[in-house]
C-alpha positions in Angstrom: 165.6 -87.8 155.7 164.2 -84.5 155.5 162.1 -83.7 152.4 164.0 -80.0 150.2 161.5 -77.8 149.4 161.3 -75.7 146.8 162.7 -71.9 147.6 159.7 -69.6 146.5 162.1 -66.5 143.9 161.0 -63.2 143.9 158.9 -62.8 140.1 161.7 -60.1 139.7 164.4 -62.9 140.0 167.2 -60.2 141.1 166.4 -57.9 138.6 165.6 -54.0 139.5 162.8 -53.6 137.2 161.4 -55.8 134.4 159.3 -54.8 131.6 155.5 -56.6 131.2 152.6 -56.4 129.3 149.2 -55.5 130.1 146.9 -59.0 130.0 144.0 -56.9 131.9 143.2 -54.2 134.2 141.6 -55.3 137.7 140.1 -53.7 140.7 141.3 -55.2 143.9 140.1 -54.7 147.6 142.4 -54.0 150.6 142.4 -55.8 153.7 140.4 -55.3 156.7 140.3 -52.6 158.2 140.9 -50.5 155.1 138.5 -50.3 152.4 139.2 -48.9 148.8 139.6 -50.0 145.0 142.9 -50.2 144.3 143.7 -50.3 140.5 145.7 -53.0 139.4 146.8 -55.1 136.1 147.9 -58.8 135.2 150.5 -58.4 133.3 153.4 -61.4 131.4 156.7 -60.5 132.3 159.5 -60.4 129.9 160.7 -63.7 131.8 157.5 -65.2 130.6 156.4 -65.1 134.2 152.3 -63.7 135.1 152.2 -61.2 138.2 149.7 -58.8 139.1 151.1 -55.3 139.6 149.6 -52.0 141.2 149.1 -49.0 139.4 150.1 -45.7 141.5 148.4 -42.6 141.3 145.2 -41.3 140.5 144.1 -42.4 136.6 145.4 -44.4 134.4 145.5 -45.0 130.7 146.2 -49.1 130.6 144.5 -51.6 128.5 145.3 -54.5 127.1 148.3 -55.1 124.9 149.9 -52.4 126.5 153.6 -52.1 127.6 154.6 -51.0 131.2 158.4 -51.2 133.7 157.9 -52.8 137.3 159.5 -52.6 140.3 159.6 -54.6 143.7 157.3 -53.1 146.3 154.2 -54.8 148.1 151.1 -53.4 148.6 150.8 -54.2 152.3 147.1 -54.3 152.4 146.0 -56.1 149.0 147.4 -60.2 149.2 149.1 -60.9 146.1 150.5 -57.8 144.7 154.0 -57.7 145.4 154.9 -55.4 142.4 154.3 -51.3 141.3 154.0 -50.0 138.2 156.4 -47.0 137.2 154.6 -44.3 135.9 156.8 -42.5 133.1 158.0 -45.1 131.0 156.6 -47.2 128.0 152.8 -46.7 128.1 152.0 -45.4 131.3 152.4 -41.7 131.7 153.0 -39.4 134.8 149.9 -38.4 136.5 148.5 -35.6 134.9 148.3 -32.3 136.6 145.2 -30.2 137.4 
């Protein structure tokens, strides 16, 4: 008989956004060919779940303890970040302007 495996879920589970808190604030590198330092944070999920999500835009405010909403949306060049910070709401505001 054939062995089921387990279906891997989405960490948003069918939800649109989700609301986590910051655990820590990471630098992560792309993929070859591209080459930057994308800014990034661990956060725990409201479902209890632990994701690493990327932070658009240039500057940020996070730290730990801090409260932010996510939404699905993969970095295609970093593996494992499969979710983006929404700027605006909680503790993480817009960009600022110059």
């Amino acid at each position: 008989y054939k062995k089921v495996r387990k279906k891997r879920l989405h960490p948003l589970e069918g939800n649109p956004q989700l609301r986590g808190v910051v655990l820590k604030t990471l630098i992560k590198k792309p993929k070859k060919p591209n080459s930057a330092n994308r800014k990034c944070v661990r956060l725990r999920l409201s479902t209890g779940k632990e994701v690493t999500a990327y932070v658009p835009g240039e500057g940020h405010n996070l730290q730990e303890h801090n409260v932010v909403l996510v939404e699905g949306g993969r970095l295609q060049d970093t593996p494992g970040v499969k979710l983006v910070c929404i700027r605006g709401k909680y503790d993480l505001p817009h960009v600022k302007k110059k």
